[in-house]
TORDRENLO-658787 format. One record per residue (C-alpha): residue in three letters; x, z, y. Coordinates in steps of 0.25 Angstrom, whole numbers, plus 5000, padded with zeros to 4 digits. Layout:
N
ALAXZY...
REM end
This chain:
881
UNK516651305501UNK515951445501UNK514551395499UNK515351305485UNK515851435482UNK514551505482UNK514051605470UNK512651555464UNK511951605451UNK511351475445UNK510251485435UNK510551435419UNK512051435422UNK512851525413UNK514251545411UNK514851525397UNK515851625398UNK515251735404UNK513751705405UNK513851725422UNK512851645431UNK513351665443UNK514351545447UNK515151485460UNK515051335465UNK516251285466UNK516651145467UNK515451115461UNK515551175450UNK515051335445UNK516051435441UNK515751565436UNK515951685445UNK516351785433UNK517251675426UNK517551575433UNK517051475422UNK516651345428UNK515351285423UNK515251145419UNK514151125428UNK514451085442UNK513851115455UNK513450985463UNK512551035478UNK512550915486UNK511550935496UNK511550795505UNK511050815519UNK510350725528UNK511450735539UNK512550695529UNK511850575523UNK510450515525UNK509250595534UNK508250595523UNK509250625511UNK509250765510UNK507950765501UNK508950695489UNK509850815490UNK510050895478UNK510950985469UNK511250935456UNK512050985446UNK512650925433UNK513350915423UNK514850895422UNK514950775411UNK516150805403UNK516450735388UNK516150825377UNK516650825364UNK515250785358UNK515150685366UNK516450625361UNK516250655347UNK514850585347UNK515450445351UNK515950405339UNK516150245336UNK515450145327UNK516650155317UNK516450315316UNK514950295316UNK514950205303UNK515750305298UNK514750415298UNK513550305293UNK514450265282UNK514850415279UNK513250435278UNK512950305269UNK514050345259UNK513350495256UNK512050415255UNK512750355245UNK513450465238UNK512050525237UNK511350415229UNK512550435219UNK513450335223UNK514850375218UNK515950475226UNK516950375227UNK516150285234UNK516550375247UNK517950345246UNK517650205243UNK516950185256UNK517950255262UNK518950165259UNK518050035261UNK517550085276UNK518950115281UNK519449985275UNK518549915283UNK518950005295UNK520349965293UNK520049835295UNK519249845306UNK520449925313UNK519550045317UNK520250145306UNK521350145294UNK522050035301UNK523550085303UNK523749955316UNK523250045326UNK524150115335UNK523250205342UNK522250235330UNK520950205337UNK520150105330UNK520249955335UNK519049875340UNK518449755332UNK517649645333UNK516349695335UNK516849805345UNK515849915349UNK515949975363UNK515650095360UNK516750095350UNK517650055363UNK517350165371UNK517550265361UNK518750215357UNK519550165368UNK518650225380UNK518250075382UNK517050045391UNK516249925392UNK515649895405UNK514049875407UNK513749725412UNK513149745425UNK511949655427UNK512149555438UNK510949555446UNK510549425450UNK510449475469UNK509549375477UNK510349315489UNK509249345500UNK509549495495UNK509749585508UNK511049635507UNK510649755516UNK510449885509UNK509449955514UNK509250125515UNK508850155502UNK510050065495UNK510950125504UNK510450265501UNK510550235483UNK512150195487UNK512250315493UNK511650395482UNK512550325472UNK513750355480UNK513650495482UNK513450515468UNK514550455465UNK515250525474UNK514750655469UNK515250635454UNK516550595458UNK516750695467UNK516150825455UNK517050735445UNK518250745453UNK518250905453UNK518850905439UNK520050845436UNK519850755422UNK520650815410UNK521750725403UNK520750725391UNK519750665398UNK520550565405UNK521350525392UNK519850525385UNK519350425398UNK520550325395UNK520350205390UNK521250135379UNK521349985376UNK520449935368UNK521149905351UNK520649795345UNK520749755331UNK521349635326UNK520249565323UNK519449605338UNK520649555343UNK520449415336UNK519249395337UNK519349435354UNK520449345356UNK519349215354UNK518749275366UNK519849315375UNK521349315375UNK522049445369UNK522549485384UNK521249485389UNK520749555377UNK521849665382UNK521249665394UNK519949705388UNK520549795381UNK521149885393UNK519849865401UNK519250005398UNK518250005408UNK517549855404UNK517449795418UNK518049655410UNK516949605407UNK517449465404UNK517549455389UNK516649565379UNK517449635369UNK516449615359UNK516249465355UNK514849425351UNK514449415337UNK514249255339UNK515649235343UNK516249305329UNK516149235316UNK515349305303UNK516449395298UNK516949455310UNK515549475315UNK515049575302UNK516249635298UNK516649675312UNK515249735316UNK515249895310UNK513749905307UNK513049965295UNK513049865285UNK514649885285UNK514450015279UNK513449955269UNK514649845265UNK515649975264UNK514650055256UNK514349935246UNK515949905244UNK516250035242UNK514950055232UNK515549945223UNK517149985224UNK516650115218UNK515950035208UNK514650115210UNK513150105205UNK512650085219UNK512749915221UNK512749845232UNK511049815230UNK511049965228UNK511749985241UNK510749895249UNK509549955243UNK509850095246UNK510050025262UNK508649965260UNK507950085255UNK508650175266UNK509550255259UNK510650215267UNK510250175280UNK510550155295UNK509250245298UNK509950375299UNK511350345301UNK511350455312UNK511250555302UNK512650515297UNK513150535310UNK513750685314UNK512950765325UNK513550745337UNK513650595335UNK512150585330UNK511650645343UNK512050505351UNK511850425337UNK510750325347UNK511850285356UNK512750275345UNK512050165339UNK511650095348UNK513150085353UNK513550055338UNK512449955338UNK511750015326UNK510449945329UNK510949825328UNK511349795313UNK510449815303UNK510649935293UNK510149855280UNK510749725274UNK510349635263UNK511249585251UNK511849455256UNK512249525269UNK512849635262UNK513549555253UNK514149465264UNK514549595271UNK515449635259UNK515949515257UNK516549545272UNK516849695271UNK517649665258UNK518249545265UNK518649625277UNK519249745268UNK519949665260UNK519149715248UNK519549625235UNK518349625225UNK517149725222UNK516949815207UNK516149755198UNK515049855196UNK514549895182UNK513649785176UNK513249845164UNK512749965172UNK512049895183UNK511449805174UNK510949925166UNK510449985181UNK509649855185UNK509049855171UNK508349985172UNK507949965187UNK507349855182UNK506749935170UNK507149835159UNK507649895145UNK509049915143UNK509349795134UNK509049695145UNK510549795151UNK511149765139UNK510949625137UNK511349595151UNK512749685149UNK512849605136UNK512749465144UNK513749535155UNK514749555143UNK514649445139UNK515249355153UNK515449485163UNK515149445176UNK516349425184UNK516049405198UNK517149325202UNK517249325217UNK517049175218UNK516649195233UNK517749295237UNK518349445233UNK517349495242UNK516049445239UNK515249555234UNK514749515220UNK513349515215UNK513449635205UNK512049675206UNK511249525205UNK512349485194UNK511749595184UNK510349565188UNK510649415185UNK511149465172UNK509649525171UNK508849415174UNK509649325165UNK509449435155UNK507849455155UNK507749305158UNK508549265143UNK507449375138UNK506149315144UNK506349185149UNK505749195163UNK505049085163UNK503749115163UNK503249095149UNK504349155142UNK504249295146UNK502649305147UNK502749255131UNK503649365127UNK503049465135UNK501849435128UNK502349445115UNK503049585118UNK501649635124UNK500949605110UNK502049695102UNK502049785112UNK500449795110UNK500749815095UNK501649925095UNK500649995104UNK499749995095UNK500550005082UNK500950145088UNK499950255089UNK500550335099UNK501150245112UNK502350155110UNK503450215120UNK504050085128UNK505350075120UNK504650025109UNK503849915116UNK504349775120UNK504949735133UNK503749655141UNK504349575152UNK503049545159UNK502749695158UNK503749725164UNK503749625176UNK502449695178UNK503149825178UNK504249785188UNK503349725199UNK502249825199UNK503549945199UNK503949855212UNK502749855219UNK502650005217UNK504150035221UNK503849955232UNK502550025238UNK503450145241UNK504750085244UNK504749985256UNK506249945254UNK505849925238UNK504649835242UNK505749745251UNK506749725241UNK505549675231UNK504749595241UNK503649685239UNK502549685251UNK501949825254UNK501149875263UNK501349885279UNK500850035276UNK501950055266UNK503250005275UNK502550085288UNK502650225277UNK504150165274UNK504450145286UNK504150275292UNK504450355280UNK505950285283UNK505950325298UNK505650475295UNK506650475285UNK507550445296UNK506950535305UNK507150625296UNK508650615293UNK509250565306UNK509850665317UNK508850725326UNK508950665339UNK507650715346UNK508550825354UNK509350715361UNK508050635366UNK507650645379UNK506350695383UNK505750545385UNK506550475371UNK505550595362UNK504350555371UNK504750415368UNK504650435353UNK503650525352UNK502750405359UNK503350305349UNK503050395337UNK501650405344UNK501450265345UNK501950245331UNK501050335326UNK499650285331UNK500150145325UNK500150215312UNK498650275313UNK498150155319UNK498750055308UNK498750145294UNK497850265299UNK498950365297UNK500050425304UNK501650425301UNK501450585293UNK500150515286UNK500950405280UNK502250495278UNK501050575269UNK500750455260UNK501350415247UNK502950405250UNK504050405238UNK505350425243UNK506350355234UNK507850395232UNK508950295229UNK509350265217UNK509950125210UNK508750075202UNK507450065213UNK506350025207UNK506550095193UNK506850235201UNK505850225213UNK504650175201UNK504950295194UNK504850365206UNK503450315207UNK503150355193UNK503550495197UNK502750495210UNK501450465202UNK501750555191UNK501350675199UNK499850685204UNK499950715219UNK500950615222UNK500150495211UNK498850525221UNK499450475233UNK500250365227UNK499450235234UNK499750175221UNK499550175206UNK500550145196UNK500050075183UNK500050135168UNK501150005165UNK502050055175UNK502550175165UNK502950085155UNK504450095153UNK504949935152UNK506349975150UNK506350055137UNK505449935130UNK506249835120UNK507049725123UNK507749685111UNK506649605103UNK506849515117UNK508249505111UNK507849455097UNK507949615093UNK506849625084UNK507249705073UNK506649825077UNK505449785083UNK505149705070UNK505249825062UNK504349895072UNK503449785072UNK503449785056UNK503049935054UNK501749905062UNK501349785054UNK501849685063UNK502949555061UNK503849505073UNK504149385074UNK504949335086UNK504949205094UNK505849145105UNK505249075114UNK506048965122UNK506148925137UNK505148845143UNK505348725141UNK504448655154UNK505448715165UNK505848595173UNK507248565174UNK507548575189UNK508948575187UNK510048645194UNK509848675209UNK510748685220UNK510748685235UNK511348535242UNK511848575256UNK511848455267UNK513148385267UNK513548395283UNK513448235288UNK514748185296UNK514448155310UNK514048035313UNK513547945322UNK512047915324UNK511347825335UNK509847845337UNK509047735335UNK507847765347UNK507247615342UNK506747655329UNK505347655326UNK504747805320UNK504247725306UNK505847695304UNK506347825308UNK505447895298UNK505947785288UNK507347825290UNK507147965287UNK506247945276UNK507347865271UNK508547985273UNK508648055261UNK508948225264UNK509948295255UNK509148405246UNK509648535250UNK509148615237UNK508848525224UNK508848555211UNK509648435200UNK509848425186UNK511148455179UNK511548335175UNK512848305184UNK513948275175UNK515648245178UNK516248115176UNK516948055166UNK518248085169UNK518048255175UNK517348225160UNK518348185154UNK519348305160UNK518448405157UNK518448355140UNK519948375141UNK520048505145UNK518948545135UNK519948475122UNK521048535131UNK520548665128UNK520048645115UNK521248635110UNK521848765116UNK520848825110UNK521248795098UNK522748815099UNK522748945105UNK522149065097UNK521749135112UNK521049035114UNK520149035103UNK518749065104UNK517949035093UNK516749075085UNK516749165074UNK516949095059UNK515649105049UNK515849135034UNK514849085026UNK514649185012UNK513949144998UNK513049254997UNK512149254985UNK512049094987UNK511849094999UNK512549065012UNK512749185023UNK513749195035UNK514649315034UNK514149345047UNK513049385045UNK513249485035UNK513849625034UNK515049665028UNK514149755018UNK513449645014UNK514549565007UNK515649655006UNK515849774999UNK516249905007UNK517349924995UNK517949804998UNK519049815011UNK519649725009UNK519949625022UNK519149495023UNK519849365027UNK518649305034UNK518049395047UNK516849495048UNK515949475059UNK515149605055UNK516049705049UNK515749775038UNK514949905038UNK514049995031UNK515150065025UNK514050185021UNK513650105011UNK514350144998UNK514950034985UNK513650094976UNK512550014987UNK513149884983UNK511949844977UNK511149874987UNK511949784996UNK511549674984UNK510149694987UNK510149675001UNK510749544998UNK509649504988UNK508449434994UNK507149524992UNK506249404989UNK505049524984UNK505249604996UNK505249495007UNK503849454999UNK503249585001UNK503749575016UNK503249445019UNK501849505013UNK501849585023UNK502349515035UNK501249425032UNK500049535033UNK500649575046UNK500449525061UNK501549455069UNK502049485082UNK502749375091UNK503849415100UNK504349315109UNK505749325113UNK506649215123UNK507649135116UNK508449175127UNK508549035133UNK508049025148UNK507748915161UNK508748905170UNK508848865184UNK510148835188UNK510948815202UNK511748855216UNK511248975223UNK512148965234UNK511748905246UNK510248905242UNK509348915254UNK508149015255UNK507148875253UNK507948845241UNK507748985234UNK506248975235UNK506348825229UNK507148905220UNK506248995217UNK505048915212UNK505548865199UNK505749005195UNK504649055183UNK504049165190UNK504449275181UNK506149235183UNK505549255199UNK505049375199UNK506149425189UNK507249355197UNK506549445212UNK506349575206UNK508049585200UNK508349525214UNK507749635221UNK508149755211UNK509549725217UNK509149675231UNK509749545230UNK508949405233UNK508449315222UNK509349205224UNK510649305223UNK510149355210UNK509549215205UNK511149165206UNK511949275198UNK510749235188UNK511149095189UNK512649125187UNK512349195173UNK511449075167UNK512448975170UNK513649045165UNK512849085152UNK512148945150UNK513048845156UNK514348925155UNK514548985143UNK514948895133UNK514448955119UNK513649095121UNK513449115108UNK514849085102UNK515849165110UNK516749285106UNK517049375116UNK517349255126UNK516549175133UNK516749025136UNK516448945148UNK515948815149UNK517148735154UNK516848585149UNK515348535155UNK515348435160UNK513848465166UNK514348465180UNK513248535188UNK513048645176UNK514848655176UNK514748675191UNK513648755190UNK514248855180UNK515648845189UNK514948915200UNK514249015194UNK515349035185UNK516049055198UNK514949175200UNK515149245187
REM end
């Protein structure tokens, strides 16, 4: 006892209180001999002799001292669960947000939409919980477990297969690791038995049944009876090993399996609800794209994460299983996510956005002039789109690719897009372009020029190609190939971007980890001389544009470039040119004569000593009619008996299946189905039916508007289409009996100018001599204009297989292709989605419609064809509107 009592100075041990170094042994552990505080170090001299053991043992003896393990608060604070952790990653993706201009109320709108789905996941805002921790689901985490409810799952020992001519005599130096093994043992119990454990750490140690949530609990019960689920439950420790508390993904059906598994596409799906309740600018495309082009991205979630936990983020993820889902979706799978978010929630219906705005957005990204907006906001007041939820409250509707339909639809009434149509018109745009160039002296500005469609598809695909260069994620989207040089820049410039923003972890790295790195950077770095000649802080050098996030891309990042080569040191190290054409401003040129608006270019024309004359040109006419197509899936055949026939001869089998006639699975058919007679029959009826009602009842009366026809100096004019100042005199107020469609105005024109009224009406036989003089010493420009008639190519896009898109895709004119790709990938959509909302509105304003140019602020559907493939055809995308 007196030599454990003995007074020592150690070296590097310090008091806290009073800063003495001299300390007593006792017990194995160091007290201090000024104040008596005991040091949380303790003392352990074991010195093993040879007598008390082995003769040759005495060489392994030695003093050790360590560390009394004890749980720090850090410690606790740092293991958070997968829950909390989403928390912070959402926390962090809703500031990205914020930051790029999203609105405030989207923060309380995700608030409401995460803890929602919380709620039902029975982790928090959940009242059925009696002690408040959060319930397990489905997709149970074990870390999640042991935080929780201090529930441990055992390690599968691995059976080792032992040979039976195995001695089972141990020999001396088996003997001597059991003893080793023992003794150590011994030893920690015996230093962990001098302190008494606290009632904190004891209640901390215990464990608690294991909560499960109603629907764990179902889907448990198809593995196991609910008593020996119980059982599970109490089994702290895991030495059941019978039954896994987690069932494999195979064994759950689709629903259960994605909305039950807490990964990062869930915050995408809260983020994207929230973004459309709030009815903000920021679209599900826009959403997707900003995921694309990492600005919000899984890369650096550690950085959202607080200090302490971010120090043992590694071991974090890898329990959460991080790794294991990817952080970037596309837009079906997004989409199909919703539709189960909102289904889960109980979400009933999304906001209609703001067409008119968006269509404005998607015309200027696509550098269009304003009147192509406001031709399609005229055609959307026309029959606004409804989006009827045909396929359930909580399908996500296609906002984005409706308004880009409404586009297409819009340039292809304008051009024709078949090949001929457009190169015609452009043509004759070019050449009065060329004369108002020259007519000019100085430069004519863009406004006052004509809108060239081939110009500006030249204009759009060299801006994607230049995007592209520096933009990786732009050049994906648009199926544009760059060079491996390029992605390796991208792709390093992306990694030190993360570098750069995560949390430093270098100080928690042991010695061998930095060694291990440093050789990878090493490694990484010789491949980079060897292959492109330069090293990572070579390349980092080059030509690098960094882009910010904005909602119109390619009209933002081009304008970037303009800038960049603008300035002289940077337009040196650009690796490439940009063209003289590329400043040309396509958006503020004219698009009104397109529309038969030729007024003012005709007096433009006229002062230059030019006549305008204007032809329509009409659709091709050699298009073959392929008809409508449609996808025929495989009727299942009933079971039925066969007998092999091992007699037949191989000429005869072949004959036999020459002979069997296969079911076309994709074919296209001519319209020309019609009802019977009697469905006929039924149909007229209902038409006289409703006739009739028509005319009896004044609401239902929708006719045209009556014409007058007046005697006007011996001839024969419709009131229509005069003005009130022309017939009537402003002294006159007297009410009329008959209606005015154009009401009477001018009223700055005094009683004394009624003679000047007379001679507008007079026919100027001597003037229109002198002009037609004139006209005929001028020279005459041709503008070719659409007479707004186009093909069309009608069917069922659903269920259509990837083969049947590219048979699809041939009888396309080229121009419609290219057209069809590049507004496809401006919202990050496929072809085929977009394709389909276009089909909806050319069958709804061809087929059915009934009159478009006789209507008065109603429209009238087509409810008497008795064309049954175009009636069913406009029943189901009618469905869609």
């Amino acid at each position: 006892m007196d030599e454990a009592n003995e007074v020592m100075e150690i070296d590097h041990m310090v008091c806290d209180i009073c800063g003495e170094r001299t300390f007593q042994e006792l017990a194995g552990y160091y007290y201090c001999i000024e104040c008596g505080t005991k040091k949380e170090q303790l003392a352990m001299a074991v010195e093993i002799s040879a007598e008390d053991t082995f003769n040759d043992t005495s060489k392994h003896a030695s003093s050790h001292a360590v560390k009394k393990k004890k749980p720090k608060s850090d410690d606790v604070d740092s293991d958070i669960t997968s829950w909390e952790f989403y928390n912070y990653v959402l926390r962090g993706f809703l500031q990205e947000l914020l930051n790029m201009g999203a609105k405030p109320e989207l923060k309380l709108m995700t608030l409401q939409v995460w803890a929602a789905y919380m709620g039902r996941m029975e982790v928090a805002f959940c009242n059925n919980n009696d002690l408040g921790l959060p319930k397990l689901n489905v997709r149970v985490l074990a870390r999640d477990a042991r935080i929780i409810y201090n529930h441990k799952q055992a390690k599968r020992k691995r059976i080792r297969n032992q040979s039976k001519d195995a001695s089972l005599v141990e020999d001396e130096r088996t003997n001597w690791r059991h003893w080793r093994k023992t003794k150590r043992k011994l030893d920690a119990s015996g230093y962990s038995n001098n302190d008494a454990p606290s009632e904190s750490t004891s209640q901390a140690n215990q464990s608690i049944k294991l909560q499960w949530s109603k629907n764990a609990r179902k889907s448990l019960k198809c593995q196991m009876p609910l008593k020996h689920l119980d059982k599970h439950s109490v089994d702290s420790s895991g030495s059941m090993q019978c039954h896994g508390l987690r069932p494999k993904a195979k064994t759950l059906n689709h629903f259960d399996r994605n909305i039950y598994c807490l990964n990062i596409t869930k915050l995408y799906v809260v983020l994207a609800i929230a973004l459309n309740l709030v009815e903000d600018d920021i679209q599900l495309s826009d959403l997707l794209r900003f995921i694309d082009e990492e600005h919000i991205t899984g890369r650096n979630v550690l950085g959202y994460l607080p200090e302490h936990v971010a120090v043992h983020g590694n071991a974090l993820l890898k329990d959460i299983e991080f790794s294991q889902h990817m952080d970037k979706c596309r837009y079906k799978f997004i989409r199909m996510n919703i539709a189960q978010m909102s289904r889960f929630i109980d979400l009933n219906g999304f906001q209609k956005p703001n067409l008119n705005d968006l269509a404005q957005r998607y015309v200027y990204e696509l550098s269009l002039p304003p009147m192509v907006a406001s031709y399609v906001i005229s055609l959307m007041d026309l029959m606004p789109p409804a989006f009827e939820p045909v396929f359930g409250l909580q399908t996500y509707p296609r906002y984005e690719a409706r308004v880009m339909a409404y586009i297409v639809y819009v340039l292809k009434l304008l051009f024709g897009l078949d090949d001929v149509k457009e190169r015609s018109i452009s043509l004759s745009a070019q050449t009065i372009n060329k004369q108002l160039v020259q007519a000019v002296s100085d430069e004519a500005s863009s406004n006052n020029l004509l809108f060239v469609y081939t110009e500006w598809m030249e204009f759009v695909e060299l801006r994607k190609v230049l995007v592209a260069h520096y933009n990786d994620s732009f050049a994906q989207r648009f199926g544009v190939n760059t060079q491996l040089g390029r992605q390796v820049d991208d792709m390093l410039n992306k990694e030190r971007k993360e570098k750069d923003q995560e949390y430093n972890l270098n100080d928690t790295l042991t010695p061998a980890l930095q060694r291990k790195q440093e050789n990878i950077c090493l490694i990484f770095e010789t491949l980079l001389s060897q292959l492109y000649g330069e090293s990572s802080k070579e390349i980092a050098s080059k030509d690098h544009i960094e882009f910010q996030p904005t909602l119109t891309p390619a009209h933002s990042y081009f304008k970037r470039l303009l800038l960049h080569a603008s300035r002289a040191e940077e337009s040196e190290r650009m690796s490439v040119k940009i063209p003289n054409y590329m400043y040309e401003e396509h958006s503020e040129r004219q698009l009104a004569p397109f529309k038969n608006q030729t007024t003012e270019l005709a007096e433009r024309l006229t002062t230059h000593g030019f006549n305008l004359r204007v032809e329509e040109l009409p659709c091709q006419q050699d298009y073959e009619k392929v008809g409508i197509f449609q996808t025929l899936l495989n009727k299942r055949r009933k079971p039925q008996e066969s007998r092999a026939n091992c007699d037949i001869e191989m000429e005869q089998w072949l004959a036999e299946l020459s002979r069997k006639e296969k079911r076309p699975a994709f074919r296209f058919r001519q319209p020309t189905a019609k009802y019977g007679a009697q469905y006929q029959l039924r149909v007229q009826e209902r038409a006289i039916r409703r006739e009739k009602l028509e005319k009896n009842n004044p609401f239902w009366k929708v006719q045209a508007t009556p014409t007058y026809i007046l005697n006007l100096q011996n001839e024969h004019v419709s009131l229509n289409n005069l003005t009130s100042i022309q017939i009537f005199d402003e002294t006159n107020m007297d009410p009329l009996k008959l209606p005015l469609e154009k009401p009477r105005r001018h009223l700055e024109r005094s009683p004394n100018k009624s003679n000047a009224q007379d001679e507008l009406l007079q026919p100027k036989v001597e003037r229109n001599g002198e002009e037609h003089e004139e006209d005929a010493s001028r020279q005459e420009l041709v503008l070719n204009i659409s007479n707004f008639d186009c093909w069309l190519l009608h069917g069922y896009m659903s269920k259509i297989r990837d083969t049947d898109k590219r048979e699809l895709r041939v009888l396309f004119p080229c121009s419609f292709r290219w057209l069809l790709d590049i507004c496809a990938a401006t919202i990050g959509v496929p072809w085929d989605v977009l394709y389909e909302q276009l089909l909806v509105l050319e069958v709804m304003f061809h087929y059915g419609v009934e009159d478009l140019n006789n209507h008065n602020n109603l429209l009238r559907l087509k409810y008497n064809t008795m064309n049954k493939d175009l009636n069913l055809l406009t029943k189901t995308f009618g469905d869609m509107w």
